[in-house]
BATIFI-850716 format. One record per residue: x, y, z of N, C-alpha, C in turn. Coordinates in steps of 0.02 Angstrom, whole numbers, plus 50000, padded with zeros to 5 digits. Each point is the difference from the previous one (the first is absolute). Example, Ala and Ser with C-alpha at 12.3 -4.5 7.8 and 13.67 -1.06 7.14 Angstrom:
BEGIN
506604971650390499555005950000500455006050000499825005349964500425005950003499615005550037
//
This chain:
BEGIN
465904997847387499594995650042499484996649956499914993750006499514995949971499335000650014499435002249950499485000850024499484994850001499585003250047499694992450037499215000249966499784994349977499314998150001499654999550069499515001549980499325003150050499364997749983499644995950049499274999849992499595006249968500335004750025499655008449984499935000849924500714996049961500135003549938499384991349964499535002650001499294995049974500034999949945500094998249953499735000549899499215000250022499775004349951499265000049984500104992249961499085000450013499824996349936500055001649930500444995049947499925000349923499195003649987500095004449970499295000149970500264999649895499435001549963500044998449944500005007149943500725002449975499655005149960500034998849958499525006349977499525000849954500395002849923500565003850025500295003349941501034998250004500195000049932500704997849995500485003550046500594995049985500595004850035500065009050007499905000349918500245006149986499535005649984499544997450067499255005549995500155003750050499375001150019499825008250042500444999650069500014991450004500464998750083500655002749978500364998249934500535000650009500445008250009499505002649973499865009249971500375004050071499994996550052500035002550070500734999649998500534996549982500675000049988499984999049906500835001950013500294997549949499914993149991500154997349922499634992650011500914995249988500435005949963500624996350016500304999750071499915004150036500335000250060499314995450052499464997449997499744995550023500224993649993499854998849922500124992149987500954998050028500405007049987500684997250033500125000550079499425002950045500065000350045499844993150051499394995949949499644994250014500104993449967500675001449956500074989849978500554999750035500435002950029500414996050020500235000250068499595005650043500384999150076499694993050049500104999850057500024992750034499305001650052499654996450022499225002150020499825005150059500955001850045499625006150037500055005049954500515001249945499795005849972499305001249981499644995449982499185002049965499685002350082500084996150048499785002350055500175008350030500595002949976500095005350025499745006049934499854996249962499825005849912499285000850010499634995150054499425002950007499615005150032500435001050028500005007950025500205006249946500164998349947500095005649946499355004249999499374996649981499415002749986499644994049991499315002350016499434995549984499884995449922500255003349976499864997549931500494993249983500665002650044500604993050006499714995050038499835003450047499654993650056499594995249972499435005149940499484995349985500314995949931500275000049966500544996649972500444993850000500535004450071500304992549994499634994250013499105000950029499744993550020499524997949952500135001449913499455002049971500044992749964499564997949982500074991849959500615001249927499955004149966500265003549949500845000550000499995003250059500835000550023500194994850034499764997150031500174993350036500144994049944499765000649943500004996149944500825003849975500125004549990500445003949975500524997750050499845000050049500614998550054500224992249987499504994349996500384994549973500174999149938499775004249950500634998149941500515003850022500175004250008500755004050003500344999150051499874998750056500275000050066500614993750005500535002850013500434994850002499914993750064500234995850007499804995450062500675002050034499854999650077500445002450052500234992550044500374998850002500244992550038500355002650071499395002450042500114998550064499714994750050499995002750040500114993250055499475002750068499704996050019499465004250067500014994950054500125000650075500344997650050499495001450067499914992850017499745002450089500154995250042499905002450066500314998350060499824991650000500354996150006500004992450021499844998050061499514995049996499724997850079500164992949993500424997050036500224992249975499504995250058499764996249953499274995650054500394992950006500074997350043500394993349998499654994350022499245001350017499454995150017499415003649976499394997249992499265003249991499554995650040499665004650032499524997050027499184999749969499824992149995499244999249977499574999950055499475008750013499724998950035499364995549998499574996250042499504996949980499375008350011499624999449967499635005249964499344999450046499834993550047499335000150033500505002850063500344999950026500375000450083500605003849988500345006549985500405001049994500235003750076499614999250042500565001750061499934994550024500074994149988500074993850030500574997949976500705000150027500704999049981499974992249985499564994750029500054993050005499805000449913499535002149982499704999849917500605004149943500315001350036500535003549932500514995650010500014998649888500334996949975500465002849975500714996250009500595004349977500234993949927500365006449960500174998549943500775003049997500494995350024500825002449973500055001149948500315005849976500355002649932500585003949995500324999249968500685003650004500345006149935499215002449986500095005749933500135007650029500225002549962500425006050014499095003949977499885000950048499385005949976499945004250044499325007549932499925006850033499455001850033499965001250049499395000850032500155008349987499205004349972500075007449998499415002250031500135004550053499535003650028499645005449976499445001550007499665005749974500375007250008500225002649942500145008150004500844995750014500184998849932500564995149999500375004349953500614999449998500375005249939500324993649956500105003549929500654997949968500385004849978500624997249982500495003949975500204999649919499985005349948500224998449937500585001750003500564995449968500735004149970499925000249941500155006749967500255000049941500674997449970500414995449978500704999349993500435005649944499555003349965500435003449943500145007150053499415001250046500285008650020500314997050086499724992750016500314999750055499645005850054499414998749999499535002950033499414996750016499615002350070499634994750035499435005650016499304994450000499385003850009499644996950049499625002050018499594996850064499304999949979499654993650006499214998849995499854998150050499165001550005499744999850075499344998549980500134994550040499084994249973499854999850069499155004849995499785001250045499174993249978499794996749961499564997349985499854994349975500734999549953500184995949967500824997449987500124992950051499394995450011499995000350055499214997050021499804999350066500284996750046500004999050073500354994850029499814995349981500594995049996500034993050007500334998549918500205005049971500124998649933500795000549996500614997449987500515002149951500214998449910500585004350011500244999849958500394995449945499834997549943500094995449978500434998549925499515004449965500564999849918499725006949994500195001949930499865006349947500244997549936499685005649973500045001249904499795004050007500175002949921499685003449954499685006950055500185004150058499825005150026499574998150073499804993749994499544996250068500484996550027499784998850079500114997050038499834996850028499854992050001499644995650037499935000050063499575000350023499864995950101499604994949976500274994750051499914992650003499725001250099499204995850013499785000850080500694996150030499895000850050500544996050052499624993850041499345000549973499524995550051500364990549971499964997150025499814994249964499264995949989500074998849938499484998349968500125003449912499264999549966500055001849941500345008449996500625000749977500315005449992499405006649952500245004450011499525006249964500795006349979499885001549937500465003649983499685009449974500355000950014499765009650006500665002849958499705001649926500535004049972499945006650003500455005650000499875008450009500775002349981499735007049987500355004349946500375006250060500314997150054500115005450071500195007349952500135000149929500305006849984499265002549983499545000149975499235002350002499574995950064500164994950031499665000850055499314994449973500064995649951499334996549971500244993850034499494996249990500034991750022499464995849979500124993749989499504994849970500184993850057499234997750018500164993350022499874993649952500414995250006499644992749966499944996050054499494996949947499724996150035500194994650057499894996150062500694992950033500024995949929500754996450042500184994649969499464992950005499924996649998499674994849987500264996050056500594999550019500374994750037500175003250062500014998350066500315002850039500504999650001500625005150014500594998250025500245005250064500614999649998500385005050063500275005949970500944999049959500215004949986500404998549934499455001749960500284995149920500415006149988500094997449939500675003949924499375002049963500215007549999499595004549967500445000649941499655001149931500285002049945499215007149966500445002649961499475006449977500345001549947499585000649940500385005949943499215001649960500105008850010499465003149981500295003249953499795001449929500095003049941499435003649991500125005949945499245004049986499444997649965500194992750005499214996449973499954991950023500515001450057499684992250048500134999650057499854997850044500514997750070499674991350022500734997850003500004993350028500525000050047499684997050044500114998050083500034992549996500514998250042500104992450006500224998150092499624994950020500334998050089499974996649994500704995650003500074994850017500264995650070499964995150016499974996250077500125002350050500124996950051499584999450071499614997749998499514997649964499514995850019499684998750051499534999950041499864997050071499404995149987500534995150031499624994349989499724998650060500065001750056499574998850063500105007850046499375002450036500615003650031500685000550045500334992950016500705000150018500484999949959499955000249943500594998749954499705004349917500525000049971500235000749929500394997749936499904999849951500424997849958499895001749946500335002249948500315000649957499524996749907499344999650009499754995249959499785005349912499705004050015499665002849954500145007349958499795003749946500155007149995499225001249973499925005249998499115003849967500245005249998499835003149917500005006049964499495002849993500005007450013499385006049961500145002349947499735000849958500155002949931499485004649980500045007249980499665003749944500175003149964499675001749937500235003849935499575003149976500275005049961499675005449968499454994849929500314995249996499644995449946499544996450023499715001050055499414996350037500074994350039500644995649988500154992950044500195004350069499674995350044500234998250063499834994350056500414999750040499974994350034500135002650079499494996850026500125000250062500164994850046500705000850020500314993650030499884994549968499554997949937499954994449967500404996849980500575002649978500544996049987500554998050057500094994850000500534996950039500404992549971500385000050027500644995350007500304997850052500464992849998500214998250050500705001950012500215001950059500715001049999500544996250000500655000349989500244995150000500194994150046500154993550032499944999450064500714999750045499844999350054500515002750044500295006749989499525004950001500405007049990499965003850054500195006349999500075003050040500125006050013499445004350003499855007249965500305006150058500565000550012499685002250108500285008149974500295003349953500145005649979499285004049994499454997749948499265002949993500195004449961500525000449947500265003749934500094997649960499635004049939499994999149921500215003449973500305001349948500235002549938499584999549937499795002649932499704999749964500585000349919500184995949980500555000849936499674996249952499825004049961499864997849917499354995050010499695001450016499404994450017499814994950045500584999550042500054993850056500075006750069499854995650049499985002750054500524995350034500695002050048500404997550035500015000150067500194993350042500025002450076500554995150015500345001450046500464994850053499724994650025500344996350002499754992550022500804998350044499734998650051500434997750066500004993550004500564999250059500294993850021499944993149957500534998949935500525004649972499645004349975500455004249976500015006249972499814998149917499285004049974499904997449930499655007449985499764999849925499605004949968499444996449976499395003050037499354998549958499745003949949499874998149933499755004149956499214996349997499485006349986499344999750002500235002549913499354996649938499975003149956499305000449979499825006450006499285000350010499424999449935500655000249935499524997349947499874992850003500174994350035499984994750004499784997450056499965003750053499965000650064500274990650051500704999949973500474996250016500535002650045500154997450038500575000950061500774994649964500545005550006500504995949975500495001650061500524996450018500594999550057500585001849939500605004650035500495000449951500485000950059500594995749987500624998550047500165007350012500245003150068500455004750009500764999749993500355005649980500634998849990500275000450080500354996649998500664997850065499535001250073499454993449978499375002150063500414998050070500404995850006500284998250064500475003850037500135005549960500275004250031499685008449994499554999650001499505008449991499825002250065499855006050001499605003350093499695003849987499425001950001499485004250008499855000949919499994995149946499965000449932499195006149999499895001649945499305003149979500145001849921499275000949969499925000049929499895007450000500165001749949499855005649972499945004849914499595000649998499935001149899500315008850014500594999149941500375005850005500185000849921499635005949977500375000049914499484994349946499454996150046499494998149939500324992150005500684998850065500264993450004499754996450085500244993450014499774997750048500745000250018500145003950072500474999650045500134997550058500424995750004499884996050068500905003150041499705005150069500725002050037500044995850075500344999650008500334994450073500734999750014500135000050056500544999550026500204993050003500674999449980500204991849984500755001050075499754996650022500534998150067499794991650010500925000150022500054992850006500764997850015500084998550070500655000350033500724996549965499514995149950500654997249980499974999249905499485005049984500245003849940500585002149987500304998849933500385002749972500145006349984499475003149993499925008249983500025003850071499895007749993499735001350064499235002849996499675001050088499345002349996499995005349947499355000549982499745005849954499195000049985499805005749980499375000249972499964997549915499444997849984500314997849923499165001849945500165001249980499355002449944500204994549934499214994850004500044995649922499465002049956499955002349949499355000949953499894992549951499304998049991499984993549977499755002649928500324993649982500145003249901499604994649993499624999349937499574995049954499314999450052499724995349950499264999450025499954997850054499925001550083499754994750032499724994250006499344998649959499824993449982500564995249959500505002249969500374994549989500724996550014500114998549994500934996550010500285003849972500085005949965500405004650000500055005850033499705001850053500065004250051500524999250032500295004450025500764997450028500105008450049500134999350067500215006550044500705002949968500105004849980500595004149983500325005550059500514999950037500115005750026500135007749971499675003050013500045007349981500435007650020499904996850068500235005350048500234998850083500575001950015500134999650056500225004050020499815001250099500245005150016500855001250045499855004549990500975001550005500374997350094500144996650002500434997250061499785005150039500465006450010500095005250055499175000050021499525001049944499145002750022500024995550041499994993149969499544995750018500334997350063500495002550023500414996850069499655006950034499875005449986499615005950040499434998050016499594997849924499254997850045499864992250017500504997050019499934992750056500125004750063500265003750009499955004850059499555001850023499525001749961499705006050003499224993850006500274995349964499274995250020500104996250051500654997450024499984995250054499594992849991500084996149964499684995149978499214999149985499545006650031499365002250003499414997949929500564999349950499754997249931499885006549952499494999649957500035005349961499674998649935499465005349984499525000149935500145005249964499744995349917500215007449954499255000949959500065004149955499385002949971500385002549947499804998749929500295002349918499455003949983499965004849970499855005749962500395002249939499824999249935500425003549955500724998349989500385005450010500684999950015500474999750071499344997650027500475000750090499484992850029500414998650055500144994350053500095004550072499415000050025500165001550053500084995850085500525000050051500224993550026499655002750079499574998150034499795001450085500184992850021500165005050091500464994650038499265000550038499744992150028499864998050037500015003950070499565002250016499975004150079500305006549992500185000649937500155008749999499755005749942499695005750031499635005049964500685004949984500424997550022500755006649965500465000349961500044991949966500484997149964499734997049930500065002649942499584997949932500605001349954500234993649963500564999649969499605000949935500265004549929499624999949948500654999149952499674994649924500384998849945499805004449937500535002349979499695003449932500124997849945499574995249974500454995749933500135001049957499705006849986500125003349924500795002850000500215004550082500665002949991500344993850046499844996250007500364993150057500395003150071499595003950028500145003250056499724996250075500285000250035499754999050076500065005250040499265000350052500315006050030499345000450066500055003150050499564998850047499645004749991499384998450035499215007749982500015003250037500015007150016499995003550022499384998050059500094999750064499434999350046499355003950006499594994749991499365003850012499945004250042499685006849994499835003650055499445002650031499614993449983499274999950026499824994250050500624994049994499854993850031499825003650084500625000250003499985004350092499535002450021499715006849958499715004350019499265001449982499964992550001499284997849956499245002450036499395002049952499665000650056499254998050016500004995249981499444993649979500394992850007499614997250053499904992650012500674998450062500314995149994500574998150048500605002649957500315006050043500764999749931499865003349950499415004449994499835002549918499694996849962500264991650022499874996449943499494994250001499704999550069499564994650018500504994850013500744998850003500394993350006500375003250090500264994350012500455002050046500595000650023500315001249934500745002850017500504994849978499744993149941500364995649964500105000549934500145005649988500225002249924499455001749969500155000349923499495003049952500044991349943499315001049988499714997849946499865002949939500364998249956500095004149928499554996549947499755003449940499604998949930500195003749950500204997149944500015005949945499534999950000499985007749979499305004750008499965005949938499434999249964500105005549930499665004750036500305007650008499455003050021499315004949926499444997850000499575003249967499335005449994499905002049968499275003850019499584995649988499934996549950499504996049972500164991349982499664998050019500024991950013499184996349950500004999649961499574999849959499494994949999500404994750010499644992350014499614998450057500215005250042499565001050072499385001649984499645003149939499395001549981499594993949980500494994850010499734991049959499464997850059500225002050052499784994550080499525007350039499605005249973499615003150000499264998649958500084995049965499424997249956499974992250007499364997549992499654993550022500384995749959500264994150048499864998450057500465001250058500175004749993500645001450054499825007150032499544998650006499595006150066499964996950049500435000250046499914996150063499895006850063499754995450048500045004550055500575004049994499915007250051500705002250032500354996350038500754999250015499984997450090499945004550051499835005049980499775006350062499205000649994500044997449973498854998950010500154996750042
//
């Protein structure tokens, strides 16, 4: 049985010691059968080793070993999942009269978003043991917040309000969180991008725009940036997007320095490159015939998977995996197919989706595939052994026990993130010092 995370199981606070590894703390065990007990298992094991003795407890949270834990610790490429709430309009209330129905302004939108309720769960899969864990956010985030990107061990919430967006990163495996500061611009329900490393995190949202409150468009992006080297920027930087685009996925990818998202009706690739902070368009392969396309960085490459149907194709339906070779910024970029999946599957899961559509999420060596409106069906790729094969069903979705469903959603599938799980998130210590002391949002 898969064991479950718990508000109960709290990390202390890091404190700072005073004396090495292989001092008086370590004297309490053996120091070989410690250090092999602690570089390499996956983060409930440290959760259940703290019950060994006090001296482990005060340890695994010690600045010292936590340092020890990111050099040695291998990185884990799973995946963390919650319940989907699909919003197909938003309403702008007016803020002097809000029970006056004549004063509320409505704003059509047609983005696939998460609304998460307080005391909201997620779900981690592991793909190598094929095992599932349960988290339970009783605090964080507050209502009105979902779920948006991750890196590097965090997980973004992006508000749901419209207006200047506010982003809340946190570490659900220690339970920490940082707010930044709003965006500068109002919008509705932009494209979140995030990649946090142990000595920066940059955040990028781009359009929606709201240019009045009845409408939106597509105009602008603004980046946060900090580093361990002292630059940062708050939302100061921006750019224009490209025009006529069309962001309605609200997914990024992060490959080799550019940040990627889908661009609709046609079907294109936007590349953001953030040393230049330029927006480039790059043709999709066989865009007139794709369905439910999405990007995904798998293996350190940019992957683009979609179903290519088309009645009077030559081939037959299939799912099709292209990895793009050469530089994006130039005319030698070119989509390559990589991988496809095998007839018999993929005639199982058009079944199994019913035209409903379907999102993927890359991690590492796996692609993992959710159907639209369903929490039971998760098709996973393994590209290292080129395997297909379905995930074993969650067995927490059902029986969930926080928010609507477990999951704060209502019963329209899961929303997936690669997700590293970590003890320590390092750069989070950046936006604890001036000028990025902001209020709580629970003050």
């Amino acid at each position: 049985m898969s064991n479950i995370f718990r508000d109960s199981l709290k990390a202390p606070q890091p404190f700072i010691m005073t004396t090495p590894l292989g001092s008086r703390v370590m004297e309490q065990a053996p120091s070989t059968a410690t250090r092999s007990h602690h570089r390499l298992p996956p983060p409930p094991a440290f959760f259940r080793s703290r019950s060994v003795c006090k001296r482990w407890y005060s340890l695994i949270f010690s600045n010292t070993f936590l340092q020890l834990y990111l050099d040695v610790s291998p990185r884990r490429h799973w995946f963390i999942f919650f319940k989907r709430k699909t919003l197909k309009s938003y309403i702008y209330r007016n803020n002097n009269n809000k029970n006056n129905a004549n004063n509320d302004q409505q704003v059509h939108h047609h983005h696939h978003h998460q609304s998460i309720q307080e005391n909201c769960e997620g779900y981690l899969y592991d793909p190598l043991e094929s095992a599932w864990y349960r988290l339970v956010f009783s605090s964080v985030p507050p209502s009105g917040f979902s779920p948006a990107s991750s890196s590097g061990g965090l997980v973004c919430w992006v508000s749901d309000d419209a207006g200047p967006k506010t982003l809340i990163l946190s570490n659900p495996i220690v339970k920490t969180f940082a707010q930044l500061p709003p965006t500068l611009r109002p919008r509705l329900f932009p494209s979140i991008g995030l990649i946090a490393t142990d000595a920066s995190i940059h955040a990028v949202v781009a359009g929606d725009d709201l240019i009045s409150p009845f409408a939106v468009k597509n105009l602008t992006t603004e980046t946060f940036h900090i580093d361990t080297n002292g630059f940062y920027s708050i939302w100061g930087t921006t750019s224009a997007l490209p025009r006529l685009c069309s962001l309605e996925s609200g997914r990024m990818v992060f490959v080799e320095d550019k940040f990627y998202c889908m661009n609709y009706s046609p079907f294109s690739i936007l590349s953001y490159d953030v040393s230049s902070n330029q927006w480039l368009k790059i043709q999709a392969p066989m865009r007139r015939f794709l369905r439910s396309p999405s990007l995904v960085e798998c293996r350190g490459r940019l992957v683009l998977v979609a179903a290519v149907e088309k009645s009077k194709l030559n081939v037959p339906r299939s799912m099709r995996l292209w990895g793009l070779q050469g530089n994006s910024g130039t005319a030698n970029a070119a989509w390559v197919e990589v991988e496809r999946m095998p007839q018999q599957l993929y005639e199982q899961f058009v079944e199994e989706e019913r035209g409903s559509g379907f999102d993927c999420v890359g991690h590492g060596d796996f692609i993992v595939i959710t159907v639209r409106g369903s929490s039971e069906r998760i098709l996973l790729f393994d590209f290292y052994r080129k395997v297909w094969h379905w995930v074993p069903q969650c067995p927490f979705v059902a029986c969930g026990v926080g928010g609507v469903g477990g999951g704060g959603g209502d019963g329209n599938g899961l929303h997936g993130l690669a997700f590293e799980p970590r003890l320590a998130t390092p750069a989070m210590a950046l936006l604890d010092q001036p000028p990025f002391t902001f209020q709580s949002f629970g003050a």
